[in-house]
C-alpha positions as CSV (number, residue, x, y, z in Angstrom):
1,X,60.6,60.8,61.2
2,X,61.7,57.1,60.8
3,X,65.1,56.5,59.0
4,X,65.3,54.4,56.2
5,X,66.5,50.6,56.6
6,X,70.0,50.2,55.4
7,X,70.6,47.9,53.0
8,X,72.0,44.7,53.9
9,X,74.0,42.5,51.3
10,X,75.2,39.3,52.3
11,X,78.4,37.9,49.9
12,X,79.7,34.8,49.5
13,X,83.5,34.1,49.4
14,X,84.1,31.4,47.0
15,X,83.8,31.9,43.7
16,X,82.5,35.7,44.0
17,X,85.3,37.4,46.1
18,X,88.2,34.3,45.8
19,X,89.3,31.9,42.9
20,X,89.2,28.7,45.1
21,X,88.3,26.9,42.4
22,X,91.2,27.5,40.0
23,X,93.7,26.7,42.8
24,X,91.9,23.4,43.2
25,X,92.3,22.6,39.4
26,X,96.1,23.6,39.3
27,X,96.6,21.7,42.4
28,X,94.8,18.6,41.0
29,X,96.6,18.4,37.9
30,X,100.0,19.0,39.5
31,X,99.4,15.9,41.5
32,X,97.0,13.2,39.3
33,X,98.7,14.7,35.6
34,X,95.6,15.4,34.4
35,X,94.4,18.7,32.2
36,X,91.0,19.2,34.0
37,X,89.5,23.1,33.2
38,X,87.3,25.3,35.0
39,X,84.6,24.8,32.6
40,X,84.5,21.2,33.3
41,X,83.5,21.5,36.7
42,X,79.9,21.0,36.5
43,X,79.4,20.4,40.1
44,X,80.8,21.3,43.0
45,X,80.4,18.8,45.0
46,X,84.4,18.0,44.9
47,X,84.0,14.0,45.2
48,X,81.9,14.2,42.3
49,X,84.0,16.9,40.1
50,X,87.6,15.4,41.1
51,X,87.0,11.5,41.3
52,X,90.8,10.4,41.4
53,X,91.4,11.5,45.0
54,X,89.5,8.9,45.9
55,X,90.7,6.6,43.4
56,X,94.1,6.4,44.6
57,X,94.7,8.0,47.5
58,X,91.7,6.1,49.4
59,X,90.2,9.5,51.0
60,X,87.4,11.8,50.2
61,X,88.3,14.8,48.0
62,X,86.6,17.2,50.3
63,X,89.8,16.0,52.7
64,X,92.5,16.5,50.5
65,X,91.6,19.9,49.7
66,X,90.2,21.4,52.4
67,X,92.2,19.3,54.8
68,X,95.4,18.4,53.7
69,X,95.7,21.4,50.8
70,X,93.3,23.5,53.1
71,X,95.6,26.2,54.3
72,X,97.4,27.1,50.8
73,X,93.9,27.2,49.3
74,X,92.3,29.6,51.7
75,X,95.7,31.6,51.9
76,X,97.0,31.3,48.6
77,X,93.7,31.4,46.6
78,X,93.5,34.9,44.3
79,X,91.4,37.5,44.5
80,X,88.1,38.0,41.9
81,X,89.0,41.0,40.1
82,X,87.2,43.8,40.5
83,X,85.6,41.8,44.0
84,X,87.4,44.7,46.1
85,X,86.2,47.6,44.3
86,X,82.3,45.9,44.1
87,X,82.6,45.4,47.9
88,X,83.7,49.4,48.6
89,X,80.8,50.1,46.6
90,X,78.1,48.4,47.7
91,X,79.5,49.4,51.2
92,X,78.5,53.2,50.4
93,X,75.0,52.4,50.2
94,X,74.5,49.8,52.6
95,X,76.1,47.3,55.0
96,X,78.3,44.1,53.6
97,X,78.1,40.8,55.8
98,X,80.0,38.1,54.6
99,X,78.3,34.5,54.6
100,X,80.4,31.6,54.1
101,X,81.1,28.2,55.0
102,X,84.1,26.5,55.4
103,X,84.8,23.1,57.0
104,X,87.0,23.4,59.8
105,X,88.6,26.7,62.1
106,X,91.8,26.6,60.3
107,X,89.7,26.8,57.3
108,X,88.1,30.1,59.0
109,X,91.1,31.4,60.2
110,X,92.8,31.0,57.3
111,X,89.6,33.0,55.2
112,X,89.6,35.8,58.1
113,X,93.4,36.4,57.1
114,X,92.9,36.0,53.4
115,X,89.9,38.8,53.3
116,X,92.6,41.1,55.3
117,X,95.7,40.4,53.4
118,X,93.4,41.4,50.1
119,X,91.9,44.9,51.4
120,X,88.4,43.4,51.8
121,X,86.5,45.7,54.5
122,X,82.8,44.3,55.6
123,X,80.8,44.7,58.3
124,X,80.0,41.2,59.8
125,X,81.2,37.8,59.3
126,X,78.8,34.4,59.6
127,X,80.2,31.4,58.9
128,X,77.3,29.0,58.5
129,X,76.8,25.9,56.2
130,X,73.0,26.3,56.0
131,X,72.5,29.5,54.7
132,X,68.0,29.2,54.5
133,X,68.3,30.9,58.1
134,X,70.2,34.1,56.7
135,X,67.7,37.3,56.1
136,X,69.3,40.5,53.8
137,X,68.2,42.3,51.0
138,X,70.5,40.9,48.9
139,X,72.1,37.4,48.9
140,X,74.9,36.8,46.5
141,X,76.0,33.1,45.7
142,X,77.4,30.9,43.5
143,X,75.6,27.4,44.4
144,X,72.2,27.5,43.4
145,X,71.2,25.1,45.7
146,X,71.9,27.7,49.0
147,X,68.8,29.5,47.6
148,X,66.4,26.6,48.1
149,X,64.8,27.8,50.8
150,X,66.4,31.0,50.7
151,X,64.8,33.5,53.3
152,X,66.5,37.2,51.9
153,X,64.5,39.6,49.8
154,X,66.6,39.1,46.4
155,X,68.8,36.6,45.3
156,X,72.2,37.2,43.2
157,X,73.3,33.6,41.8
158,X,76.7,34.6,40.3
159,X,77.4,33.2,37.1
160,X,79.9,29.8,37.3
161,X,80.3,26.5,35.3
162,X,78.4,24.3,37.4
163,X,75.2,26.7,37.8
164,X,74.9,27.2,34.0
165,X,72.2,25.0,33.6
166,X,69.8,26.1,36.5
167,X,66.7,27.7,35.5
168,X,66.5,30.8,37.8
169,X,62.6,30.6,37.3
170,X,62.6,27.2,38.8
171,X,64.9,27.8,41.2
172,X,62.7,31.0,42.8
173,X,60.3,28.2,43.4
174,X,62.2,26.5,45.2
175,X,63.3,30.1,46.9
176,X,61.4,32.5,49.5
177,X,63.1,35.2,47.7
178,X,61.2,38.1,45.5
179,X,63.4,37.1,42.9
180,X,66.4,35.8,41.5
181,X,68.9,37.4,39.2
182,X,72.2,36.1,37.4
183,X,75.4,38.1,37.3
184,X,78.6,37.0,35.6
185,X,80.2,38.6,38.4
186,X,80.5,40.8,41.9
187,X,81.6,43.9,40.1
188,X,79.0,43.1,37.6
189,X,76.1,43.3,40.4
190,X,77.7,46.3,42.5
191,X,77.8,48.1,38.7
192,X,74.0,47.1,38.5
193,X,73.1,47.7,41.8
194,X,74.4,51.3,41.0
195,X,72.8,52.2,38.0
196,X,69.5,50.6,38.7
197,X,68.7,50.7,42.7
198,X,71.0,53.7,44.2
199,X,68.7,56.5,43.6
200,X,65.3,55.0,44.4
């Protein structure tokens, strides 16, 4: 008798477990006095979504946030609700790796210490900025373009304002996936997940 393959999900941090982006909007505003939303954000790529970093202090957005703003972002950031609760879930029915990248070792540190201080239990850690070489059942994400070339079995783009334009069928094109779904959320997927996938 074989045992059955457990189930591997592989979670993003960003924007599915921690609200990076909403500290980078208050912090932004705070300093350039501007009133900048979430739902303006249509990219991510932080040069191109928060242009007066460069402007006016001369360096590269991605620096001033994740360098100089870098440790009260990764620390300070808050947690998704309802992330905790979709991560004890899904770790009942299979194994939880989380797959992130982040710029530099504080940056990692800092992300290690924030998953502890917030009760999130998983059972592997990858820090890696090309995600194509990653293989689980489940791949959960909030950039549509880490699934280009994405190499797990299912794909879980998680809803946000800068992927609400990206056609999921074109994007499983672009994909080695099975498929591709959208959830507004974590908890949304883990309550899915649940209902539809548990029992089979």
């Amino acid at each position: 008798m074989t045992k059955d393959k457990e189930i591997i999900f592989g979670v993003d941090v960003d924007e599915v477990l921690r609200e990076l982006l909403d500290s980078m909007i208050y912090i932004y505003n705070r300093e350039f006095e501007t009133d900048k939303k979430k739902e303006d954000v249509l990219d991510f790529r932080v040069d191109e979504s928060f242009p007066l970093v460069k402007e006016r202090l001369g360096i590269s957005a991605s620096e001033w946030f994740f360098q100089s703003w870098g440790h009260v972002l990764f620390t300070k950031s808050n947690l998704i609700a309802g992330a905790k609760s979709a991560i004890d879930e899904l770790r009942k029915v299979g194994k939880v790796i989380i797959i992130t990248y982040q710029k530099t070792l504080m940056n990692k540190t800092d992300t290690i210490s924030w998953l502890w201080s917030n009760g999130i239990e998983y059972d592997g850690i990858c820090f890696t900025k090309d995600k194509t070489f990653i293989h689980c059942d489940y791949f959960i994400d909030d950039n549509d373009w880490n699934f280009e070339g994405c190499n797990s079995t299912h794909g879980v783009l998680i809803d946000a304002p800068y992927n609400v334009n990206c056609d999921i069928d074109e994007l499983l094109v672009k994909s080695n996936c099975e498929d591709i779904i959208r959830m507004h959320s974590l908890k949304d997927f883990a309550k899915w997940y649940k209902e539809n996938k548990v029992n089979e």
